[in-house]
C-alpha positions in Angstrom: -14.3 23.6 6.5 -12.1 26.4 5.4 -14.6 29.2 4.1 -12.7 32.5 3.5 -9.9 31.8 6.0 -12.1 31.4 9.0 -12.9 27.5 10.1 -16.5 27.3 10.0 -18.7 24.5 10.9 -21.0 23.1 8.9 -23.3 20.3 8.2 -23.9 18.3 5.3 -26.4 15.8 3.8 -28.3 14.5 0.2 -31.6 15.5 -0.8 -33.2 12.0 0.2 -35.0 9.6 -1.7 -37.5 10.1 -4.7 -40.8 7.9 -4.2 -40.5 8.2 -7.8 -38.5 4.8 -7.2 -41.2 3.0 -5.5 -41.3 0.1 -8.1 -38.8 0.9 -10.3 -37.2 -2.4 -12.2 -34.7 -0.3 -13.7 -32.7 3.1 -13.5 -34.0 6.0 -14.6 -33.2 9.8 -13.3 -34.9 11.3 -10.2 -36.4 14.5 -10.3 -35.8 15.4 -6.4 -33.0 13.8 -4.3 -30.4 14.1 -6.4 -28.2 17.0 -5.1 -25.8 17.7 -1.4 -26.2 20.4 0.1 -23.5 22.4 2.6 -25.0 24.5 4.8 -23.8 26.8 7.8 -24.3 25.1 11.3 -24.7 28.1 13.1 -27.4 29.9 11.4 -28.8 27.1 8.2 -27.5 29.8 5.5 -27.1 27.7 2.1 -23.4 27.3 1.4 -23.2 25.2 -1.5 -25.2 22.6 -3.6 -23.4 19.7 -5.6 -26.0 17.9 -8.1 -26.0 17.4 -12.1 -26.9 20.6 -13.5 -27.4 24.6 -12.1 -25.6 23.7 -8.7 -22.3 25.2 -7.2 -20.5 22.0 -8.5 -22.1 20.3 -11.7 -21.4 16.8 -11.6 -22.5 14.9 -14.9 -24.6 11.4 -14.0 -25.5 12.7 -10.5 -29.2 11.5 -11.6 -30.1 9.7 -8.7 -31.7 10.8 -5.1 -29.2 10.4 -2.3 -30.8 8.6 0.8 -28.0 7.5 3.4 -25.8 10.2 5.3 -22.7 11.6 3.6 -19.1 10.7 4.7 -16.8 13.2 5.2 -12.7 12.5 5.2 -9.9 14.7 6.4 -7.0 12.8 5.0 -4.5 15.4 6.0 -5.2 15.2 9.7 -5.6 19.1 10.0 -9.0 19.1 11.5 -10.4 20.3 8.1 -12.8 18.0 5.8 -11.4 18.2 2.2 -13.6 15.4 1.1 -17.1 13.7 1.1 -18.3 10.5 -0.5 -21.7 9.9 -1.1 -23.9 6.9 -2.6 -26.8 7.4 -4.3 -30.1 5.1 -4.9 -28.9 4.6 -8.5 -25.8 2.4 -7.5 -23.2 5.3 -7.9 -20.4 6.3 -5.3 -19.7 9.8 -5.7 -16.7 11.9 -4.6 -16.0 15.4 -3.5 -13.1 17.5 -3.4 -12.5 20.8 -1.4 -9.4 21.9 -1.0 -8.2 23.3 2.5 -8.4 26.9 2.6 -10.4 27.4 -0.2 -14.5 26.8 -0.4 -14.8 28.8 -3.7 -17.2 26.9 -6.2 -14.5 27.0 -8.9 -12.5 25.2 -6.0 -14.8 22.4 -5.8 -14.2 19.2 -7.6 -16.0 15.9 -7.6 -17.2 13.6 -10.1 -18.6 9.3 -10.4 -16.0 7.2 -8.5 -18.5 4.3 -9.1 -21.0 3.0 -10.7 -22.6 -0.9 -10.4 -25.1 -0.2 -12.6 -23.4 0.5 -15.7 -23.9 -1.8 -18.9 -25.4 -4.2 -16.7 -29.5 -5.1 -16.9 -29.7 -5.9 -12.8 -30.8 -2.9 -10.7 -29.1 -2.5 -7.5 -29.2 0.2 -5.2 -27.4 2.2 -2.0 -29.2 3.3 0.6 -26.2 3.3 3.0 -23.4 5.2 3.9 -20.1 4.3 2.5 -17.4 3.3 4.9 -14.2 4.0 3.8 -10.4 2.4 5.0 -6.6 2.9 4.0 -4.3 0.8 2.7 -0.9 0.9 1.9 1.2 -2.4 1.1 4.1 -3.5 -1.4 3.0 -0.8 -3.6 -0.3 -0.3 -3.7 -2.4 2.3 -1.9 -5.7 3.3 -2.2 -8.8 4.2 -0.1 -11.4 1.4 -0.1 -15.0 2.1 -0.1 -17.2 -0.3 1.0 -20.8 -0.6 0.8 -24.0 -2.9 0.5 -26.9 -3.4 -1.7 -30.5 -3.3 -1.0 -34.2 -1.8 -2.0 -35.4 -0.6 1.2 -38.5 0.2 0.2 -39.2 -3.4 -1.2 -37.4 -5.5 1.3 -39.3 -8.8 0.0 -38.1 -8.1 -3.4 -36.2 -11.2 -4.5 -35.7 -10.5 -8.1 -32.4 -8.9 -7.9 -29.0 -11.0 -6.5 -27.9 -7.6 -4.0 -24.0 -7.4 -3.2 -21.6 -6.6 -0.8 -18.8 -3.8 -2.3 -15.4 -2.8 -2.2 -14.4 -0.6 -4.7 -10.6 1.1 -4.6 -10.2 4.4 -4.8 -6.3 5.2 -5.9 -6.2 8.9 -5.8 -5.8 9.1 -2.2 -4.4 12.4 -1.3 -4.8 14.6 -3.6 -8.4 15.3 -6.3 -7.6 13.1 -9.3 -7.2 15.1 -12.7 -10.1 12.9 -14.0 -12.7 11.4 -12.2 -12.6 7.6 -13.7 -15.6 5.9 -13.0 -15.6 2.0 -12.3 -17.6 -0.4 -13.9 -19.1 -3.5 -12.7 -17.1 -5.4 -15.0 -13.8 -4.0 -13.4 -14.3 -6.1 -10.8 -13.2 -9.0 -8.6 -16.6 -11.5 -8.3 -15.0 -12.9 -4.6 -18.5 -14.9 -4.0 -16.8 -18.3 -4.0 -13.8 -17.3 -1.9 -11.0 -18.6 -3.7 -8.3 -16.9 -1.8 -9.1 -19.5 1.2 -11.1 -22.6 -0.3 -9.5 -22.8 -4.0 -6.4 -24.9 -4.7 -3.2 -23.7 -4.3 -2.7 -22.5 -7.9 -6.4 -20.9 -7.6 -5.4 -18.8 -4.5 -2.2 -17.6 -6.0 -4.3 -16.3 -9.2 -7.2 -14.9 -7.2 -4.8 -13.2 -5.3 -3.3 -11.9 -8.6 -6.8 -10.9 -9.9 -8.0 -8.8 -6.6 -4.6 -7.2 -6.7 -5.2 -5.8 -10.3 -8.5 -4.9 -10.2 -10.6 -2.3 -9.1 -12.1 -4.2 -6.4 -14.3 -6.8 -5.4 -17.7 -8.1 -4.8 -20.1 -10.7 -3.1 -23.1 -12.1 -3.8 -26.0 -12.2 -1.5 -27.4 -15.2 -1.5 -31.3 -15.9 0.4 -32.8 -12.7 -0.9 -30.1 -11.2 1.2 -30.1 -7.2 1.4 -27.9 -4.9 2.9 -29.8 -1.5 4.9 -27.0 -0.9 7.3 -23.6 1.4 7.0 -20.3 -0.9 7.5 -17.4 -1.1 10.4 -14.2 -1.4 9.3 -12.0 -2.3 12.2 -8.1 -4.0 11.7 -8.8 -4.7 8.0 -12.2 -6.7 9.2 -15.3 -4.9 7.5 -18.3 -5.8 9.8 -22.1 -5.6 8.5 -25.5 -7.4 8.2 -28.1 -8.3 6.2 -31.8 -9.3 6.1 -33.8 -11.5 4.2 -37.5 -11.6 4.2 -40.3 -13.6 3.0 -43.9 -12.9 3.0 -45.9 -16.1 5.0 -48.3 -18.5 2.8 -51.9 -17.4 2.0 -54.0 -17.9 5.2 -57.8 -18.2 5.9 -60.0 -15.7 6.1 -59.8 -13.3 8.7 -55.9 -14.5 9.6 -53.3 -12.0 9.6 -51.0 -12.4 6.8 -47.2 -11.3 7.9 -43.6 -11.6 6.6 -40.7 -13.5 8.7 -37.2 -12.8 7.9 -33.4 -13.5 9.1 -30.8 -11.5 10.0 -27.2 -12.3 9.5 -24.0 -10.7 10.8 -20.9 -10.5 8.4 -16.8 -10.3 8.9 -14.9 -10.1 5.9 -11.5 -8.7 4.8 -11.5 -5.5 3.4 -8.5 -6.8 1.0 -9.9 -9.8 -0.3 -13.6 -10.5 0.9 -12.2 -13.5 2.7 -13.5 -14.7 6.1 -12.0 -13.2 9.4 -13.3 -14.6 12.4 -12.5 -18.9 12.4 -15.8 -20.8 13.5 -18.1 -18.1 12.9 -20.6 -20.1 10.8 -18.8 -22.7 10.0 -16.4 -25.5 11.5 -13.5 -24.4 14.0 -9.9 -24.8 12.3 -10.5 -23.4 9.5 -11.0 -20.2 7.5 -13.9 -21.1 4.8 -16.7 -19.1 3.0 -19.2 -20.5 6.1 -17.1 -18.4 8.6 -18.3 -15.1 6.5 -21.6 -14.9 8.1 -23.7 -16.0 10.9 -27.4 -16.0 11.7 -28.4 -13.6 14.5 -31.0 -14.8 17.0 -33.1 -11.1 16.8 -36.0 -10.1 14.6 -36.5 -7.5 11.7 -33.8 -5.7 10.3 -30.5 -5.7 12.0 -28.6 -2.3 12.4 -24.6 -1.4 11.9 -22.7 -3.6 14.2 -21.2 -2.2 17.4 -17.8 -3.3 19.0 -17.5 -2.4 22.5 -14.1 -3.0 24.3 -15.0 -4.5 28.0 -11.6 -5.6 29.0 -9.6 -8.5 29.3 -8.2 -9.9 32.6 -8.7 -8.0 35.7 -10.2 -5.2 33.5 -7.2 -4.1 31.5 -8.4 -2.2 28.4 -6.9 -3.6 24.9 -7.4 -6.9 25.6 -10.7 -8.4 24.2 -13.1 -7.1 21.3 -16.8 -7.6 21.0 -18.9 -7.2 18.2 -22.5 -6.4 18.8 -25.7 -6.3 16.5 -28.2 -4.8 18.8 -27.8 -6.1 22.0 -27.1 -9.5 20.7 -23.3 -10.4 21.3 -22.2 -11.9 17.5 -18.5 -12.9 18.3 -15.3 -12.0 20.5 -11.7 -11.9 19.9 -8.4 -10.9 21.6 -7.5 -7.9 20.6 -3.5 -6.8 20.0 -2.1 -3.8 19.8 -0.8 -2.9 16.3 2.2 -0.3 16.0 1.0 3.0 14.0 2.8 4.1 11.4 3.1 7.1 9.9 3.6 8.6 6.4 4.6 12.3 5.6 3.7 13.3 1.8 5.2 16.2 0.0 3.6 17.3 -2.9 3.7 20.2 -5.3 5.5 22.3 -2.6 2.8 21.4 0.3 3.1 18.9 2.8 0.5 16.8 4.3 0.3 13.8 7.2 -1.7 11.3 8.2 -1.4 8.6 11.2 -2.7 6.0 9.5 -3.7 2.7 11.6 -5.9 -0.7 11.2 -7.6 -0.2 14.1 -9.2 3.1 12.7 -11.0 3.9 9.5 -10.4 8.0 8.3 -13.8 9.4 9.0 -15.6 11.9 11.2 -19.0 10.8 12.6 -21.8 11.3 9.6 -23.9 13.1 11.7 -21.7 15.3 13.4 -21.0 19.1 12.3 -17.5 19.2 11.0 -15.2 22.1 9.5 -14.8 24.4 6.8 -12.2 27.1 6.0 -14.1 30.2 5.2 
């Protein structure tokens, strides 16, 4: 980051999770958690602290403890972060601006990008990191943040119907004058997959519908929950669930345990819409089956992993696998996709950014990355 002219590295995370929460059936405000800190990788000094009230940067609503790794974006391609998103237990996505060569506090900007929870009685909440992808097509351009659902510490809960998100994010280059927060109800409910298994006329208006709002959603269904970060990879947003279910009452002296299943999603980031044919469904033709599949390994599954091995006689760019542990889920031939480039002049500055399906715009969450100082 860009702290006082000098590139500094630092390292950045929430302030965890609030057992406060342990049993929770609706929101209400953490008293720990709820705050990101920036601190100096080279000797731990305190930078800066983002939460709802006394930090560097008060952000209103920031209520709720932040338990997954924040993602940090440098959507200028300069080697400097000017941006974090962050999602919190209480179903919010939260953004944060820094401008490059300025760390001041009254430089800092950020606000609610998000929030799932709003005038709606269900509870759902993120424990993950957001993954985050461009796109750019007849028009419209945004960043899309995607995320999954799930109480980890109850993950035999089956009370609450947890989702799969996209949520668009238009202000993609620059920090918005106003945060605007989005609503549950400004979204697209994709569960039934129209876009592929509706009629004609239905596709056209789904179609219409995703295109005009602020994104979409899916419905788990099986007690589903999601308690792994999303890969985006050429517009195919890769992730898994798991559902569990405690056994029957046994005899005395048995051991009582839970069983569970894992399953490995590929949807489109546009649309929610399956990507990979025959996945869990019949070959020929994209439907909602080919979504998901059920993985052959036990407990909860992690992120998937695509690993490029090589086509014929070894030549890389070839063939794709996608991995959940070391179980091999599904693999595809891989093209090559021309990247594009866009140049953006703006109030006298000029910014770029190389921009291609293959990759989303992130640095690794755990990985010390730069300030200006």
């Amino acid at each position: 980051m860009d702290i006082s002219g000098t590139t500094t590295d630092v390292l950045v995370f929430g302030g965890g999770y609030d057992p406060d929460q342990d049993g929770a059936t609706s929101r209400l405000d953490d008293d720990e958690g709820n705050a990101i800190y920036i601190i100096n990788a080279s000797d731990g000094t305190l930078l800066r602290t983002i939460s709802d009230t006394g930090p560097s940067l008060s952000i209103a609503d920031m209520d709720n403890g932040i338990a997954g790794d924040i993602l940090p974006i440098d959507i200028n391609s300069n080697g400097i972060t000017d941006r974090l998103y962050a999602a919190d237990v209480g179903g919010r996505i939260i953004r944060i601006d820094i401008p490059d060569s300025d760390f001041s506090s009254t430089a800092l900007s950020g606000g609610i990008i998000a929030d799932i929870n709003m005038n709606t009685l269900d509870y759902r909440r993120f424990f993950n990191t957001p993954e985050v992808g461009y796109f750019n097509r007849g028009g419209h351009q945004y960043l899309a943040v995607m995320i999954g659902t799930g109480n980890r510490p109850s993950p035999l809960d089956n009370v609450i119907t947890d989702r799969f998100y996209m949520i668009k994010d238009p202000a993609v280059w620059t920090a918005p004058s106003t945060y605007v927060t989005v609503a549950n109800a400004d979204l697209y409910d994709a569960t039934d997959n129209t876009v592929q298994d509706g009629s004609t006329a239905d596709q056209i208006q789904a179609r219409q519908d995703i295109l005009t709002a602020s994104g979409w959603f899916i419905d788990f269904g099986n007690a589903e929950k999601s308690f792994s970060k999303a890969v985006l990879y050429n517009y195919s947003v890769l992730f898994t669930t798991y559902s569990a279910a405690r056994s029957t009452d046994l005899a005395a002296c048995e051991a009582r345990g839970a069983n569970g299943v894992s399953r490995f999603y590929s949807v489109n980031m546009i649309n929610g819409s399956a990507m990979f044919d025959g996945l869990g469904g019949h070959e020929g033709t994209l439907d909602v089956g080919d979504r998901s599949m059920v993985l052959s390994m036990l407990g909860m599954p992690p992120s998937p992993t695509l690993v490029f091995p090589g086509g014929q006689n070894g030549v890389l760019g070839q063939v794709v696998k996608a991995l959940v542990g070391l179980e091999e889920v599904y693999e595809w031939d891989d093209r090559f996709i021309p990247i594009s480039w866009e140049e953006v002049f703006q109030s006298g500055s000029r910014g770029s950014l190389t921009p291609s399906p293959h990759n989303t715009l992130h640095a690794a969450p755990h990985r010390a990355f730069h300030l200006e100082w």
